[in-house]
C-alpha positions, 0 to 999 in steps of 0.5 A: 824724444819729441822735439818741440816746435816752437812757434814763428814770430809774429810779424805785420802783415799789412803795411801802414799806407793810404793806399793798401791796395798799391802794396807790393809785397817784393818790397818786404821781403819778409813779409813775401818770404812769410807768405810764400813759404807756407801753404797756398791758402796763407797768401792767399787769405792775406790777399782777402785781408788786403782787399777788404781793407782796401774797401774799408779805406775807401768808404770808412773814416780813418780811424775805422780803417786803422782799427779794421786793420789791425783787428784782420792783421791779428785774427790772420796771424793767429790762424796762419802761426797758431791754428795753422788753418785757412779762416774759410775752415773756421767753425764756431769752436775756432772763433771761440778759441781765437777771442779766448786767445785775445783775452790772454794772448802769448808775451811775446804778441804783446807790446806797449807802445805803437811800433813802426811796423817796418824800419828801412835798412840798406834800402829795403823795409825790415820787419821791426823787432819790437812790434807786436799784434797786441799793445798794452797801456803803460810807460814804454820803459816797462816794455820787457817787464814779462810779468806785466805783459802777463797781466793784459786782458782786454775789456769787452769794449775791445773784444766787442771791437774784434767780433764787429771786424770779423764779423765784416770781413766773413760778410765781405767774403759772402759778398765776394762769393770767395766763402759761405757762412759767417761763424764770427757772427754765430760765435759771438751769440756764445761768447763768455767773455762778453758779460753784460756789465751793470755795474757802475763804471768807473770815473775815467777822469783825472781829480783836481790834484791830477790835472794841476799837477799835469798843468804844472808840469807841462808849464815847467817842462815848456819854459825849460825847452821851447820844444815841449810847448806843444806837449802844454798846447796839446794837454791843454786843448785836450782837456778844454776842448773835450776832444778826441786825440784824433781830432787833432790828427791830420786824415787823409781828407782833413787837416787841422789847421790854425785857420780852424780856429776863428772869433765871430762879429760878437769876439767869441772865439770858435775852433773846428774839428772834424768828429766821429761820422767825418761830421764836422763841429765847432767848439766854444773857446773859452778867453782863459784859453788863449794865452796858451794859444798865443804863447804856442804861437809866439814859440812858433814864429806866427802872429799872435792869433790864427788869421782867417784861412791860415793853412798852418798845421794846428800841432806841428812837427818838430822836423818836415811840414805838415800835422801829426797822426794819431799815433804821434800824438798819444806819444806826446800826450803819454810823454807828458804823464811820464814826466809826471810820474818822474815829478811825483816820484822826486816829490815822493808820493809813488801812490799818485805817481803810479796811477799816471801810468793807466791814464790815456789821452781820453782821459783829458776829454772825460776830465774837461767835460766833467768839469763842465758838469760841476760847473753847472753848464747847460748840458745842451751846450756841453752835448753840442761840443762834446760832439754826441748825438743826443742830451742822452748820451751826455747825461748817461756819460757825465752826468750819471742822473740816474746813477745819482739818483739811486746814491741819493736813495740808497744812503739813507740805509742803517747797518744797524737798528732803524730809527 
């Protein structure tokens, strides 16, 4: 009888740190079990990995550093556990059936929520049970539910995000002279799973009984207990402000602060954020605005508006000093949808409540522009706080002109006679 190996769980192979170059194996004794115990080439593709990211920390954005990270730590499970093979070996074929494997990747690699990697116990970092390579979107009390787990694919967003990673860490092993070749760059020429996509894309914002109805909720939930006035502030700014989460996490080189926000000679109020490129904006604030600020404010024991150079963090913590990372956030901003969906299904309407769960922290953004667009603001302005690089990119993200256009021509056909 043939006895059936079963596969080794997969475990976070690069820590969270600012520094990964400073990480020490001996202090993750799994991790160092993990790469010891298996052939010689496994620790030392890991240490590949660990100076490639190095590099990407010290002359890449943040979120640029994150998203690398995550993207080798996957690529390199998979071939240390399921191809059982050095990446210096991969052909085109082996690229081809790892992005096959990131389309529709094993349960027990998936999970929905932003685990910490580590947890501490009796002074040492143990590996977290509950983290997994893949995160899938949805309400984290959802998380043993096998059989949505089953149902995650990626977009061609995401796997287009998974080529460029490893397309730069073969370029940074040519550079290196540890190998020759870049098979990621020759596999994505052939990938089938990189369609090109001219269909209509969907409307990625919330409708206006949506966002009341997160207005509201978030208003309640702040009245009720003062902690979750930073739940309302941050859905608020989200939304009127059209930014990215990550523009309100604190960076490595940035921090938001409340002396970011300023009012000029002429009492226009002003907020400044740091943007994708580390390209640094100011955003408009509208006077309906503030009270929100005020009573954010007010609940934190600070003077009614931000004085100029207040270091105090935008979004606090509930326990230390200092801002929120990006993970942080979403989870406040996913808390919130949550208390939603827990609202709509008392007031039982389960069609509505069921959609919050594939709403993001981007929708926000999506739904404050869009609403500057029906409101028939300047797409120069709106472009300029959106933070886009041209009208262009505002138009063909909002505004659709040429979409618009062929909905216009288009509804004039007849199904039947021509009159």
């Amino acid at each position: 009888m043939t006895k059936i190996v079963k596969d080794i769980k997969p475990i976070p192979l690069f820590p969270k740190s600012e520094n990964i170059a400073e990480i020490s194996i001996r202090d993750y004794p799994e991790l160092s079990d993990f790469l010891t115990s298996g052939p010689e080439w496994r620790h030392q593709t890991w240490s590949w990995g660990q100076e490639f990211l190095a590099f990407i920390g010290r002359n890449k954005s943040t979120n640029t550093y994150v998203r690398f990270r995550s993207e080798v730590e996957k690529f390199l499970l998979w071939s240390f556990i399921k191809r059982k093979q050095s990446i210096v070996t991969f052909k085109k074929s082996e690229i081809l059936e790892y992005i096959e494997f990131c389309n529709k990747p094993d349960v027990d690699w998936i999970c929905f929520t932003s685990f910490e990697k580590f947890v501490i116990k009796a002074g040492t970092f143990k590996v977290n049970p509950l983290w997994a390579p893949f995160k899938m979107s949805g309400p984290v009390q959802s998380s043993r539910d096998k059989k949505i787990l089953k149902g995650y694919r990626p977009t061609v967003g995401t796997l287009n995000a998974t080529f460029t990673a490893m397309i730069s860490f073969y370029t940074h092993l040519n550079d290196e002279e540890y190998y020759y070749g870049n098979p990621a760059k020759v596999a994505k020429k052939d990938c089938r799973l990189l369609i090109q996509d001219d269909t209509i894309k969907d409307d990625r914002r919330l409708s206006d009984f949506q966002w009341d109805m997160l207005l509201e909720t978030s208003i309640k939930m702040a009245n009720s207990d003062p902690i979750f006035e930073r739940n309302l502030f941050l859905i608020v700014s989200l939304k009127t402000f059209f930014i990215r989460i990550s523009e309100f996490a604190e960076k490595k080189d940035w921090i938001p602060e409340m002396g970011h926000f300023s009012e000029d000679s002429n009492g226009n109020w002003w907020v400044k954020v740091l943007g994708k490129g580390g390209k640094k904006r100011s955003i408009t604030v509208p006077p309906d605005y503030l009270p929100y600020l005020r009573r954010y404010r007010i609940s934190r024991g600070l003077s009614l508006l931000p004085l100029i150079g207040e270091k105090e963090p935008m979004i606090q913590k509930i326990r230390g000093r200092g801002g929120l990372a990006t993970r942080h956030l979403s989870k406040i901003v996913t808390d919130t949808f949550n208390a939603v969906r827990v609202e709509l299904e008392i007031q039982k309407k389960p069609e509505e409540a069921i959609k919050f769960q594939a709403f993001s922290a981007h929708w926000l953004r999506h739904t404050g522009a869009s609403l500057e667009v029906e409101r028939g603001r300047p797409l120069k302005d709106l472009s300029e706080d959106l933070g886009h690089s041209t009208m262009a990119t505002t138009d063909r993200t909002y505004v659709h002109s040429d979409v618009l256009k062929r909905a216009i021509s288009g509804a004039g056909r007849k199904v039947g006679k021509q009159d």
